[in-house]
C-alpha positions, 0 to 999 in steps of 0.5 A: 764716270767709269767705275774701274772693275776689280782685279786680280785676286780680291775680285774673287772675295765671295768664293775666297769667304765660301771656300773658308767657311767649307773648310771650317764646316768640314773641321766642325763636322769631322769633331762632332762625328768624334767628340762629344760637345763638351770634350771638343770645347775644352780641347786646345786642338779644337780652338787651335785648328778652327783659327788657323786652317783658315788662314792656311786656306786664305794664303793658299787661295792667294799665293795660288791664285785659286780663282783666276779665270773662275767664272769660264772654268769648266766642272773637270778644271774646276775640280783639278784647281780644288785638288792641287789646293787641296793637297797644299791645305792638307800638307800645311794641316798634317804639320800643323796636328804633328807639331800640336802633339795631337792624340794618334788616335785623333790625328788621322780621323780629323784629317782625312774625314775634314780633307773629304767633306771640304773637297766635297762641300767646296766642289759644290758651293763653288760651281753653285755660286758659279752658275748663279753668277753666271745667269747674273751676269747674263741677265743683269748686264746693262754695260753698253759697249760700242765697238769703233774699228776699220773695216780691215780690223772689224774681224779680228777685234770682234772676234776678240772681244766675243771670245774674252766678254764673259758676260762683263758687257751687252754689245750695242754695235759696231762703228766704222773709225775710218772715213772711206770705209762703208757699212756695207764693208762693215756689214759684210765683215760682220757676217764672216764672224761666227755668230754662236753666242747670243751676246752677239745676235743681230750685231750690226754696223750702227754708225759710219765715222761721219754720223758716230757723233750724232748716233752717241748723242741719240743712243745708249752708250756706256763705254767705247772700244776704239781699236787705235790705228798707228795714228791716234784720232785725238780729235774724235776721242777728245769729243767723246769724251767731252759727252762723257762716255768712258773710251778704252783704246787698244793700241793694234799696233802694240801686237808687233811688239815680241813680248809676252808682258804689255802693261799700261804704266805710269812714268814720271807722269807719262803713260806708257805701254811697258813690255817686258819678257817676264812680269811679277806683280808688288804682291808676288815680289813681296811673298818671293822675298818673303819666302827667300828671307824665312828659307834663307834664315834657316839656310844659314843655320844649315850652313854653320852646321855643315861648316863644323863638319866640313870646314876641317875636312876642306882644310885638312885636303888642301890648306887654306880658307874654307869658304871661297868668294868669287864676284858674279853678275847679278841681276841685270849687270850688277856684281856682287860676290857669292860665297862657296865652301871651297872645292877647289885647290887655291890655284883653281883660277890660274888653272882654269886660264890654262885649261881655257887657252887650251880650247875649253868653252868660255860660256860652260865650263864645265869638266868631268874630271877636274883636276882643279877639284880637291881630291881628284886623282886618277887612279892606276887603273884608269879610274877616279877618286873624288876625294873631299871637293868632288863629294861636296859638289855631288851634294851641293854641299858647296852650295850652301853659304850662298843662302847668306847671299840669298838672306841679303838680297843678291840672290833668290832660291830660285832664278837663273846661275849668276856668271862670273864676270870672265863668262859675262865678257862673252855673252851675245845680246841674246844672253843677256836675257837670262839675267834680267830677274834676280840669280838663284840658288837653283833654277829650271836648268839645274833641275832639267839635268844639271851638269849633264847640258852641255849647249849653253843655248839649251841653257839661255832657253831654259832660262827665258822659259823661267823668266817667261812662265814665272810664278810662286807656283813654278817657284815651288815645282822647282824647289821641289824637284832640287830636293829630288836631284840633289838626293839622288845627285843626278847631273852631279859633276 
């Protein structure tokens, strides 16, 4: 029976519970080194502080994904991976003491003495554990694998194999999947790859496909790797596992797919190989919505602000409404309408016609002075006054009644700029790509220089970069430099 290894984050539990525990000692020594016993039991920021900064650790720990690859980290990336979390923990905490009302003279000790012990003490339980894991799973690895490939491949998927085992299985042979191949060909083969890690000492062509069978029967085995040529030899698979060793197949010819997310799935019982340009597990789904909800909340109480102070403004600078729909794309071709305080005249769209058939870009329509923009007059002197809409825009103060579209779903915080439907008509297949996650707010363009790109190719690679790469933590890089960009309105147009 093949017990499938855990994965993802809940493998790492036993780092997850030491790296909680240093934290808590590292609270517990910063108070006895300041308060007496007594006076710590009876303060609420005692009891405040050891409930929550674990809980702190813990979501960090797993919106970070702080122990992934951990056992093949080195001591330098170990420490660079505990510094990051590190500063996210002490962000969180710092809030925690101000929001607490926490004595001034208490505040900083607490917290810079319990940052430096925790950094110290958690460095060194985790490269501890690590070695002790590591001779573990040196010395206890009793998982057989038997590697079945053809001669052709024997190179490259040993290769492989060495260079991703992590001590995970004892490799027991190789055997040749194809019935014209010889174990002088295969020995051969075997004696190109560079034989540094003990695991792979004396490796050695242990069965041809005519004799595998025999060799199973007489030999331990725990599992089999059989590298599937374009024809899947059902029939020698069928019989290895009617002996009741587990087979892992990896299809070679999945590699020729251009995709950077291959994942086995399960449709309408069929298993299949899904490849995708971007990946985001049910976890990962459930904490970006999460985050979108609890920003979009309090965007939306942002914007009934702006809106007392702005909405006359607007009016009074062109009568109209205050706030503009407009219908886009959405993710993967759905339309939705996305809402604006209004920066433009009400004709804005009859104008834009004009302007296009007069050789305007259909994809990027962009303008450096657009008269369609409340307010945008040119002066005698050849100058420019923005008036209401062109500091609205410089702002991004227009952008925010879209967290009302980010609170019902058809966008996020982050993601690609939705198109209108006019823009969509254009697009090239290779467009398309940009829209296959969900709109948002901002993205890697507009923190990458904003109005200031002009090629929409430029645009779509940025895009895919994002979709390609993504991660909770991109997610915050990006939210982060927004700030920076809307601040010192850089690429504002």
């Amino acid at each position: 029976m093949y017990k499938q290894k855990t994965r993802g984050w809940s493998q790492h539990m036993d780092f997850m519970a030491f790296d909680m525990l240093a934290l808590e000692i590292s609270l517990l020594i910063s108070c006895f080194l300041h308060f007496d016993i007594s006076e710590m039991i009876n303060r609420r920021l005692f009891w405040g502080c050891i409930i929550f900064v674990p809980f702190v650790d813990l979501t960090v720990m797993v919106v970070m994904d702080v122990y992934h690859g951990v056992i093949r980290r080195d001591s330098y990336h170990e420490l660079t991976k505990l510094l990051n979390q590190t500063v996210y923990i002490a962000l969180i905490f710092g809030a925690f003491l101000i929001l607490s009302q926490a004595n001034a003279s208490d505040t900083p000790y607490m917290f810079f003495i319990t940052v430096l012990i925790y950094i110290v003490l958690s460095f060194t339980i985790r490269c501890t554990w690590k070695s002790h894991l590591q001779k573990r799973l040196h010395l206890k690895n009793h998982t057989g694998l038997l590697v079945v490939a053809g001669v052709d491949r024997i190179h490259e998927v040993v290769s492989s194999l060495i260079n991703h085992n992590y001590s995970s299985y004892r490799f027991v042979g190789v055997a040749l999947l194809n019935e014209k191949d010889s174990p002088e060909e295969g020995q051969k083969a075997l004696e190109h790859i560079k034989m540094g890690s003990t695991e792979v000492t004396g490796l050695e062509i242990v069965a041809s496909r005519k004799d595998l069978l025999n060799y199973l029967v007489k030999n331990w085995v725990d599992e089999i790797f059989i590298d599937v040529p374009s024809v899947i030899p059902m029939d020698l698979i069928n019989q290895i596992m009617s002996m009741g060793i587990t087979v892992h197949m990896a299809l070679n010819d999945i590699d020729k797919i251009i995709a950077r997310h291959k994942n086995i799935e399960w449709i309408c019982g069929q298993a299949t190989i899904t490849a995708s340009l971007g990946y985001i597990s049910g976890r990962d789904l459930f904490l970006k919505r999460l985050m979108d909800i609890f920003f979009g909340f309090f965007g939306c109480l942002a914007t009934l602000i702006i809106t007392i102070f702005v909405g006359p403004l607007i009016y009074i600078a062109s009568p109209g409404p205050i706030f503009f729909h407009q219908t886009r794309i959405g993710e993967n071709g759905r339309k939705f309408k996305m809402y604006k305080f209004r920066s433009m005249y009400p004709d804005a769209e009859a104008r834009k016609k004009a302007l296009q058939a007069s050789g305007q870009d259909n994809l990027m329509f962009k303008m450096e002075h657009d008269p369609r923009i409340i307010g945008m007059k040119q002066r005698k002197d050849g100058s420019w006054s923005k008036g209401i809409g062109g500091w609205i825009r410089d702002l991004s103060l227009d952008e925010f009644p879209q967290f009302f579209n980010i609170l019902k779903g058809d966008m996020s915080l982050v993601g690609t700029r939705p198109p209108t439907v006019d823009e969509w008509t254009h697009y090239k297949p290779a467009y398309r790509a940009r829209m296959s996650t969900k709109p948002g707010l901002t993205g890697l363009w507009q923190v990458s220089g904003r109005s200031t790109i002009k090629d929409f190719e430029k645009v779509v690679q940025l895009d895919r970069e994002y979709i390609e790469n993504w991660s909770l933590k991109l997610d915050l890089q990006i939210l982060h430099r927004t700030i920076w960009v809307v601040l010192t309105r850089h690429g504002a147009m």
